[in-house]
C-alpha positions in Angstrom: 43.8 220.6 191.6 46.0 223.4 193.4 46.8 224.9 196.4 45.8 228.3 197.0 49.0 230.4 198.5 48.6 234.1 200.1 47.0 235.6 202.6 43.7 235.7 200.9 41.9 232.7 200.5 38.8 232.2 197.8 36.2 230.5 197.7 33.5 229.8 195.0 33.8 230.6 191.1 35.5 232.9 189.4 36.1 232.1 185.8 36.8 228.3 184.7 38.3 227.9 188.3 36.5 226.5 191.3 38.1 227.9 194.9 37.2 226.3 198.0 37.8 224.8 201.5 38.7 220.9 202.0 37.5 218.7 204.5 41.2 218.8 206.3 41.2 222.2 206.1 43.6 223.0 202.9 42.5 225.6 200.3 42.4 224.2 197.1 41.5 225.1 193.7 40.7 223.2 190.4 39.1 223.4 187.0 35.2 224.2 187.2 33.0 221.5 185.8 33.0 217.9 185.6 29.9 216.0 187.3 26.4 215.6 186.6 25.4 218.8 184.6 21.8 220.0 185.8 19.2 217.8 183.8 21.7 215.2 182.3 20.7 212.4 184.8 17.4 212.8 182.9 19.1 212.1 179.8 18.1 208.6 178.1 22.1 208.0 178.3 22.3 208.3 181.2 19.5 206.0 182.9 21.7 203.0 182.7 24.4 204.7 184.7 22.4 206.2 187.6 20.4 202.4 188.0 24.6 201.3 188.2 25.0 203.6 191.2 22.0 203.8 193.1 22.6 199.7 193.0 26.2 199.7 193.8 25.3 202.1 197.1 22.8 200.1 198.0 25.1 196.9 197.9 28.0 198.6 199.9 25.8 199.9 202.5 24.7 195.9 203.0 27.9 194.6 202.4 29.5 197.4 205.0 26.0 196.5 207.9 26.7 192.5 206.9 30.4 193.1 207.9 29.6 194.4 211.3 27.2 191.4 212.1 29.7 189.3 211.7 32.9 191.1 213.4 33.1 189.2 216.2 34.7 186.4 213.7 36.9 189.0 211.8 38.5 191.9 214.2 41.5 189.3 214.7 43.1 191.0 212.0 42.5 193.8 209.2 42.6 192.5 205.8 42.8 195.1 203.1 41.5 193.2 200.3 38.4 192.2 201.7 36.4 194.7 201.6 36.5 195.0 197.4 36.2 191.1 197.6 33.0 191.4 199.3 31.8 194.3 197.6 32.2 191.9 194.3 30.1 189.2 196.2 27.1 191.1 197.1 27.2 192.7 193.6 26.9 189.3 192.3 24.3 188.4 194.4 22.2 191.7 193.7 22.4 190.3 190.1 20.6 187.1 190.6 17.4 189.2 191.5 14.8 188.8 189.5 11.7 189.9 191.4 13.4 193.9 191.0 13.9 195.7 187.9 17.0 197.4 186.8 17.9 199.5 189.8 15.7 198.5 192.4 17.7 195.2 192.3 18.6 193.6 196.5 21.2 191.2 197.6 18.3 189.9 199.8 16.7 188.9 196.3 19.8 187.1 195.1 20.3 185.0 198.4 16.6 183.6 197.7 17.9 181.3 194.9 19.6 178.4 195.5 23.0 179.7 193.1 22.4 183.0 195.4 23.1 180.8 198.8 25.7 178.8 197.2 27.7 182.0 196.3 27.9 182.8 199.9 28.9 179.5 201.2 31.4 179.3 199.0 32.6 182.5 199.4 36.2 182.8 200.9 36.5 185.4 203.5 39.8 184.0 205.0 41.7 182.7 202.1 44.5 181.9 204.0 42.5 179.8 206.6 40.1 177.3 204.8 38.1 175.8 207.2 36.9 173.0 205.6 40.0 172.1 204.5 42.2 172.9 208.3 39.4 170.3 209.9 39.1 168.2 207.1 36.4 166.6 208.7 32.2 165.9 208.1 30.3 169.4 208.9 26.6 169.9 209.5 24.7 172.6 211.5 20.6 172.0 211.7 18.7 175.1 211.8 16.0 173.1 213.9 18.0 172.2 216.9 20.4 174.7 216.2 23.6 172.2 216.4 26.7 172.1 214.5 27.6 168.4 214.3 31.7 168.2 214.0 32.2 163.7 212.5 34.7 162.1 211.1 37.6 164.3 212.8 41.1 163.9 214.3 43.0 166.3 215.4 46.1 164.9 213.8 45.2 166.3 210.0 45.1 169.9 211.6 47.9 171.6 210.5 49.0 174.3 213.8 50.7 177.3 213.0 54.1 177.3 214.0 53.6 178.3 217.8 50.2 177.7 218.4 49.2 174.8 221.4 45.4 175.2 221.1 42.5 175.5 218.3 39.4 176.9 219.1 35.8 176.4 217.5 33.0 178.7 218.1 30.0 178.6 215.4 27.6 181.6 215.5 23.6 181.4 214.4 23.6 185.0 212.6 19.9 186.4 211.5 20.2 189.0 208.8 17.3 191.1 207.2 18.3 192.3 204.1 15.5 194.5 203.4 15.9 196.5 206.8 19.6 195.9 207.7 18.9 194.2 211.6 20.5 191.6 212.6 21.4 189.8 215.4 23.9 187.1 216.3 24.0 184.5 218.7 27.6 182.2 219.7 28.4 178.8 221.1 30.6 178.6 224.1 34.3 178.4 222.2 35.5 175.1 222.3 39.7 174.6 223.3 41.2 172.0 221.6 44.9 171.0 221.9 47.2 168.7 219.7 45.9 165.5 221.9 42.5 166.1 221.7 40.6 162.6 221.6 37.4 162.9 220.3 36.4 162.0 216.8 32.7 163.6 216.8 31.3 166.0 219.1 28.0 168.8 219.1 28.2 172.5 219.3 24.9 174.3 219.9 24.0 178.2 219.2 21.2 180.8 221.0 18.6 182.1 219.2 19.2 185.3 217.9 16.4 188.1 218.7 15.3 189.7 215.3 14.4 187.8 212.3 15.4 187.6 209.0 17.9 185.0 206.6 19.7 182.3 209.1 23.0 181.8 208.7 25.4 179.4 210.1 28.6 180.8 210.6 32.1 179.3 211.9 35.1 180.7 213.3 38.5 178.9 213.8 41.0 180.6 215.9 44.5 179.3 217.4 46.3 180.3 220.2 49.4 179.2 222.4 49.1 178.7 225.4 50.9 179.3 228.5 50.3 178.7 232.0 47.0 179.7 232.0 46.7 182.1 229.8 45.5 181.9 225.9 47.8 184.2 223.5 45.6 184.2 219.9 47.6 184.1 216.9 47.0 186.9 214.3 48.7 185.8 211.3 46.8 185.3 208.5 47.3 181.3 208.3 45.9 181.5 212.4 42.5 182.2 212.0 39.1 181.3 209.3 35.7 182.5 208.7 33.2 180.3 206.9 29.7 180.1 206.2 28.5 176.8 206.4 24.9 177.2 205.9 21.8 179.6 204.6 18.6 178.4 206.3 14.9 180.1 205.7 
């Protein structure tokens, strides 16, 4: 690929050189070719790769709605490498369909087996920020009262950022449909929590999202310092965790 000097700028083919106008407004020119030829996606060969990218669209368009339904719990802070960590989920979780053939394979399908549910419980999208293991306490959220029940805690095995005064909980009931891409999410009231906080067990409760679709139990763990009255969150990377504690029907 070059750019086109002069006054005269080109555009189309001329020769074994394609000529034409960028999206940022440069005028560039390459080698002609390359790409799908007309008919070759027809080709026996070449069935295997086109099933390959209609599914790997089809997963990064879920992946890319399923991030937004759950921003609330991850616009602390960008992470660059999450994005290809969750496209490699959902790609993972497309395979364990086995309702679709080749091609026509969903995530959606995947998250109906049990291994499918595991994946995404156990899938880390705060490495950095473990939740389990910051709280290391007993965690349990019923889809039926829609509770998270917090046991066996004490404040004193939570490791605080350097800094931080407060630790905040907030768990979210998310409703996903994978098959139309709606979703709706409803939070808990956070809950504050400073280095002396007393209790050893204590309820948090969710709203019941709008739409249907898979329930999803998700947590979010944030800390701040405080001062006066005024919470300042943390944004490091140790300061703040994601976690999805539970798949319901």
């Amino acid at each position: 690929m070059a750019k086109q000097t002069g006054s005269i700028k080109l555009k189309g083919t001329i020769g074994d050189i394609n000529y034409y106008k960028s999206k940022n407004g440069g005028h560039l020119a390459r080698a002609a070719g390359g790409g799908f030829q007309k008919g070759a996606m027809h080709k026996e060969s070449m069935v295997r790769t086109m099933e390959n990218a209609t599914e790997f669209g089809r997963c990064s368009t879920t992946k890319r709605v399923f991030k937004n339904a759950i921003a609330p719990f991850l616009c602390v802070r960008k992470d660059g490498e999450l994005h290809g960590r969750m496209v490699q989920l959902f790609t993972r979780l497309k395979d364990l369909d086995v309702v679709n053939k080749r091609g026509e394979r969903r995530v959606g399908r995947g998250l109906d087996t049990s291994k499918g549910k595991q994946l995404l419980r156990d899938f880390a999208f705060t490495p950095s920020c473990i939740i389990t293991e910051v709280l290391a306490c007993s965690l349990n959220y019923d889809f039926d009262t829609r509770t998270l029940s917090v046991t066996n805690f004490d404040i004193k095995n939570v490791g605080f950022p350097a800094g931080a005064t407060h630790m905040a909980l907030t768990v979210g009931r998310l409703h996903f449909d994978f098959d139309t891409l709606e979703f709706s999410l409803k939070n808990s009231t956070p809950l504050y929590m400073d280095k002396h906080y007393s209790a050893t067990s204590f309820d948090m409760n969710t709203g019941l999202p709008e739409v249907g679709g898979l329930a999803l139990a998700v947590l979010g763990l944030k800390f701040y310092q405080k001062v006066e009255n005024t919470y300042y969150l943390f944004k490091s990377a140790n300061a703040f965790g994601v976690e999805v504690l539970g798949v319901g029907g």
